[in-house]
C-alpha positions in Angstrom: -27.6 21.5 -54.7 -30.5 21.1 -56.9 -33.6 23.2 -55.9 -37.1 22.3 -57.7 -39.0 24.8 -59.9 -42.1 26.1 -57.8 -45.4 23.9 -57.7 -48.8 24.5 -56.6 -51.9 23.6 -54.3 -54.9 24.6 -53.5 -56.6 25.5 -50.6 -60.2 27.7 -49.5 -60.4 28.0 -53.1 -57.1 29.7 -54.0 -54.1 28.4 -56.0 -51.1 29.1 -54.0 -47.7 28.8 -55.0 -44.8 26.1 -53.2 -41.6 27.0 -52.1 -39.4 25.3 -54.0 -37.6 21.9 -51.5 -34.2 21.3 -50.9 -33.1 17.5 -51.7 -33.7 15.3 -48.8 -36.7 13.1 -47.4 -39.1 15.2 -46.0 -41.0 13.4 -43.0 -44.2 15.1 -43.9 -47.4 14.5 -40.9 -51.5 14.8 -42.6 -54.7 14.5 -41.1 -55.8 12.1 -38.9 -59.4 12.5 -39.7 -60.3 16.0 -40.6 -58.6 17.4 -43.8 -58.6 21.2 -42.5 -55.6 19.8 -39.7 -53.4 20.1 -42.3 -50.5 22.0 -42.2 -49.4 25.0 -45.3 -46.0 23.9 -45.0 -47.6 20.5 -45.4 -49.4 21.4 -48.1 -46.3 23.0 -50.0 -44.1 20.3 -49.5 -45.9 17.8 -50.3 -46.9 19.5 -53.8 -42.9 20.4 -54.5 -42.0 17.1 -54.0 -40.4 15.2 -56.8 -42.6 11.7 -55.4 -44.9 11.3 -52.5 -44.0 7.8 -50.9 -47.3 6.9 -48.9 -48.4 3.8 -47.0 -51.8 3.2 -48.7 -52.0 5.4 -51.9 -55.2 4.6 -52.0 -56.2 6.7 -48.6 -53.2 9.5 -49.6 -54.8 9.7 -53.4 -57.5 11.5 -51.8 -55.8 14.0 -49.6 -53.6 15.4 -53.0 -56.8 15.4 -54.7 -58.8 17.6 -52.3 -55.6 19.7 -52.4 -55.1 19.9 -56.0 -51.5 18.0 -55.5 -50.3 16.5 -58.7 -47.7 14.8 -57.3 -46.3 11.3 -58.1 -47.7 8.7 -55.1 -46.0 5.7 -54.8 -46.5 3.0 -52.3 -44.4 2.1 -49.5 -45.3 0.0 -46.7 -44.0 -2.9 -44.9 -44.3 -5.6 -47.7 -42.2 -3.7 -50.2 -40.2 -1.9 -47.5 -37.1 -4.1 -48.1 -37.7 -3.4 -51.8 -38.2 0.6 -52.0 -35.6 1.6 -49.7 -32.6 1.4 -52.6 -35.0 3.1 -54.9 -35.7 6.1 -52.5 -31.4 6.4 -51.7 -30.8 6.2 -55.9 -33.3 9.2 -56.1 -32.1 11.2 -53.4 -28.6 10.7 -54.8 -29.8 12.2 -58.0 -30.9 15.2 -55.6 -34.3 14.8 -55.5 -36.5 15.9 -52.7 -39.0 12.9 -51.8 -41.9 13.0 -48.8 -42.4 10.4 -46.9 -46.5 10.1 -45.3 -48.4 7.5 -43.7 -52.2 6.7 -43.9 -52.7 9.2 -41.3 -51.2 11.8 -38.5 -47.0 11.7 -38.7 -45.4 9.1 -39.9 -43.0 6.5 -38.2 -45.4 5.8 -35.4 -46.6 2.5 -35.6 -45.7 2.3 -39.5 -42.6 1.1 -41.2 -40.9 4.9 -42.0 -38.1 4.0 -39.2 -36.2 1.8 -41.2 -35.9 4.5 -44.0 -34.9 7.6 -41.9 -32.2 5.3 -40.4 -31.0 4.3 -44.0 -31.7 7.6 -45.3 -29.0 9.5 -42.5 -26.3 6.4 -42.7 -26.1 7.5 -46.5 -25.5 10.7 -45.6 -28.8 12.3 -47.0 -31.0 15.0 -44.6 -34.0 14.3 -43.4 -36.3 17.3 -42.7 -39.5 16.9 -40.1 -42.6 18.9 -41.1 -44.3 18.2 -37.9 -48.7 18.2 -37.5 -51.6 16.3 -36.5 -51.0 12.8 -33.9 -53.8 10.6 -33.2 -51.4 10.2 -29.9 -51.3 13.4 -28.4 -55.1 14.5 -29.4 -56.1 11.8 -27.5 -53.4 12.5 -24.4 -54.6 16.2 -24.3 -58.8 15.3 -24.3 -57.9 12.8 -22.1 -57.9 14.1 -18.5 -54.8 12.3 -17.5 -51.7 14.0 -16.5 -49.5 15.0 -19.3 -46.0 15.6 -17.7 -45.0 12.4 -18.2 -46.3 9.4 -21.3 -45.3 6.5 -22.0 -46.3 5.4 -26.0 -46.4 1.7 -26.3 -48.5 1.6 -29.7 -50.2 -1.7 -30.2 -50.0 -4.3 -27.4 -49.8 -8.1 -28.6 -53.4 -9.3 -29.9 -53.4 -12.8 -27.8 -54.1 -12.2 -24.3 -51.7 -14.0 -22.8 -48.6 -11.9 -24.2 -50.8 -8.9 -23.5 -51.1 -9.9 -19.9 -47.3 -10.0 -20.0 -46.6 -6.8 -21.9 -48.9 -5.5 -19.4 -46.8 -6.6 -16.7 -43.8 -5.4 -17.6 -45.0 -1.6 -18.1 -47.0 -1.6 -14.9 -44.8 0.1 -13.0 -44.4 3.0 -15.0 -44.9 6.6 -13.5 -46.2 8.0 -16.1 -49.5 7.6 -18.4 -49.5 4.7 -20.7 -51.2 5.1 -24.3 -51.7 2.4 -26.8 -53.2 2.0 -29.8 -56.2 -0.7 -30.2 -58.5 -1.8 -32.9 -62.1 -2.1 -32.3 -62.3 -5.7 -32.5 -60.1 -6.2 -29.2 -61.2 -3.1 -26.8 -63.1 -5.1 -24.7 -60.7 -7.7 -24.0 -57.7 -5.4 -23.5 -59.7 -3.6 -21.1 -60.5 -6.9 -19.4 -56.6 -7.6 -18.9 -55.8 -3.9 -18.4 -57.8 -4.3 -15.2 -56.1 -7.3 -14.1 -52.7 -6.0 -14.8 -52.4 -3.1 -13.6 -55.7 -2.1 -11.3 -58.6 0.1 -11.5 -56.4 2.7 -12.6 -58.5 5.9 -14.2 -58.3 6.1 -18.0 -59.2 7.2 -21.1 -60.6 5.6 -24.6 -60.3 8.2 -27.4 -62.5 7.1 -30.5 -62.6 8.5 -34.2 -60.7 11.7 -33.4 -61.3 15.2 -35.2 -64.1 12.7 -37.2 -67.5 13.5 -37.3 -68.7 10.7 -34.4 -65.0 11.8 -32.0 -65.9 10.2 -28.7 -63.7 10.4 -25.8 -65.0 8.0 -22.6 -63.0 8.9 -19.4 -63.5 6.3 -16.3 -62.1 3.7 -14.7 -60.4 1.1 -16.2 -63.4 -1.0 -14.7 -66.0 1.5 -15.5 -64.8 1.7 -19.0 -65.3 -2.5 -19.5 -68.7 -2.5 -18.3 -69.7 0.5 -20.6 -68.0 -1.3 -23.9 -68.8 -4.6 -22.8 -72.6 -3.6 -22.8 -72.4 -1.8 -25.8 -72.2 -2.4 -29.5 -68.6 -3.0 -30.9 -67.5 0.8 -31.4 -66.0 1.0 -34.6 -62.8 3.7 -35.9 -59.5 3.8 -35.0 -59.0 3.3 -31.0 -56.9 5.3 -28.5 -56.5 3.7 -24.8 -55.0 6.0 -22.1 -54.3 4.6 -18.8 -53.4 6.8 -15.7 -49.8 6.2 -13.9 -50.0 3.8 -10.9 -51.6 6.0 -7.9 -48.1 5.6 -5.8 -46.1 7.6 -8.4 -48.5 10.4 -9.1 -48.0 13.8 -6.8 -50.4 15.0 -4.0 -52.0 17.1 -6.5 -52.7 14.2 -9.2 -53.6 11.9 -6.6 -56.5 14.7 -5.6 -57.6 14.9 -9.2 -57.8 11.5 -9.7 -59.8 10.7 -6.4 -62.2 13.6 -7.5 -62.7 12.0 -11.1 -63.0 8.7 -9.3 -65.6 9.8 -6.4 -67.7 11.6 -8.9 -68.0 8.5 -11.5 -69.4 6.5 -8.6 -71.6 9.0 -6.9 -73.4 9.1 -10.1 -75.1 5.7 -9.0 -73.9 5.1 -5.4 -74.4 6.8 -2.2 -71.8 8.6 -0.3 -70.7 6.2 1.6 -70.5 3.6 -0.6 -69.0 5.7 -3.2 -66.0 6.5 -0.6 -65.5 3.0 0.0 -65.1 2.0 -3.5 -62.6 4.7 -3.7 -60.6 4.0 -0.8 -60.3 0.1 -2.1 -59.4 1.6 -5.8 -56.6 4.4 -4.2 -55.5 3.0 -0.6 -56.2 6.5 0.6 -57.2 7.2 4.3 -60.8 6.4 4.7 -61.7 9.2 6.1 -60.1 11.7 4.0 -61.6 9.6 1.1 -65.4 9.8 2.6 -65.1 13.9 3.5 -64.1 14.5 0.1 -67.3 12.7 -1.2 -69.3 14.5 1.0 -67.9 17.9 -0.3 -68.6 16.5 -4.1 -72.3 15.3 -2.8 -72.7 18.7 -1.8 -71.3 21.1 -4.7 -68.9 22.2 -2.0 -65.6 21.1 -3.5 -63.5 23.6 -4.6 
């Protein structure tokens, strides 16, 4: 087994010195936004590679840079996919030690690295994870949604009738749904979310550990009025939608009612507030309408 020499990176103004790698592809994750999320190990690995294979070398060129990471980048993606992947298994059967990164958080999720890791093991080759940042959960954990269960569907069809459908078929999933959306089409999936699957309560999670990180929690139908009214937002996009209300436990159902009664007390009265929520939820009215008068009151505890 061939074992590099030592390389170097550097970080709060220190050189330090990598481990050496062991031959393999190394599944390496980077920043999603903010360069400090990076990892040592990250960091190390990525500067004792033998080659860095990135998605857009363009974006990756400046993550080695800020690091002081020498490394060879070279591109692979899903147009040269098909093209690269011999290339990668001839230099790993020489012994090298490759990473693999994508534009941003860890790779294979919603980027062509699949393909490769399956290729990669079926040749017999190890494949070593060096886990970090995800756009997905930093958005599920700002969220306010329940965590036990997700359900990643990554980008939902851009025409609004296979949307709809897609929708559909993931409706009756107990757990909480996350996609990923560009700016362009928030609005409109919104729209069909709402159709789909109900006012459900959920979650849009914008530019995330960037300087302008929003996260806007609401109702599905709360959240379309405030985008719809507002100018397109612009960064990548995280949706979270909450489970369907008859799958969630006594406990989430409570939390969800509460985020739900205090979004609508902020501009309806007490009554009216309760009734929205017992047409959202199909909870008893009166428990519904006792609850919003302990919120009204600062009495809940």
């Amino acid at each position: 087994m061939t074992i590099r020499e030592p390389a170097s990176y550097t970080a709060f103004g220190m050189k330090a010195e990598a481990e050496p790698l062991s031959p393999g592809l190394h599944i390496v994750a980077t920043p999603i936004g903010n360069l400090k999320d990076v990892s040592f190990r990250a960091l190390g690995t990525l500067a004792a590679a033998d080659a860095v294979f990135a998605e857009d070398t363009r974006v990756s060129r400046k993550l080695l840079a800020h690091y002081g990471i020498t490394t060879p980048l070279i591109a692979y993606h899903e147009h040269n996919a098909a093209e690269m992947r011999p290339k990668i298994l001839a230099r790993l059967q020489e012994g090298q030690a490759l990473a693999l990164i994508s534009d941003a958080g860890t790779p294979l999720v919603s980027d062509p690295g699949y393909k490769l890791v399956e290729a990669v093991l079926a040749e017999g080759f190890t494949v070593v994870p060096v886990p970090g940042p995800s756009a997905v959960l930093a958005a599920l954990v700002a969220a306010g949604l329940p965590t036990d269960r997700f359900f990643f569907e990554g980008f939902l069809p851009p025409k609004s009738t296979a949307r709809r459908e897609r929708l559909s078929e993931l409706s009756s999933i107990p757990a909480t749904l996350v996609f990923f959306e560009s700016p362009h089409r928030l609005v409109e999936m919104l729209h069909d979310a709402h159709d789909i699957l109900g006012d459900r309560s959920a979650a849009v999670a914008r530019e995330l550990t960037k300087l302008y990180e929003t996260v806007r929690r609401g109702t599905l139908s709360a959240l379309f009025s405030e985008f719809e009214s507002a100018p397109r937002p612009k960064g990548e996009i995280v949706v979270l939608i909450g489970a369907p209300i008859d799958s969630v436990s006594d406990e989430q159902k409570g939390a969800d009612l509460d985020d739900r009664l205090k979004l609508h007390l902020s501009h309806l009265s007490v009554k009216d507030a309760a009734a929205v929520a017992v047409e959202e939820t199909g909870l008893p009215r009166r428990q519904v309408y006792a609850r919003a008068v302990a919120l009204a009151k600062g009495d809940a505890d």
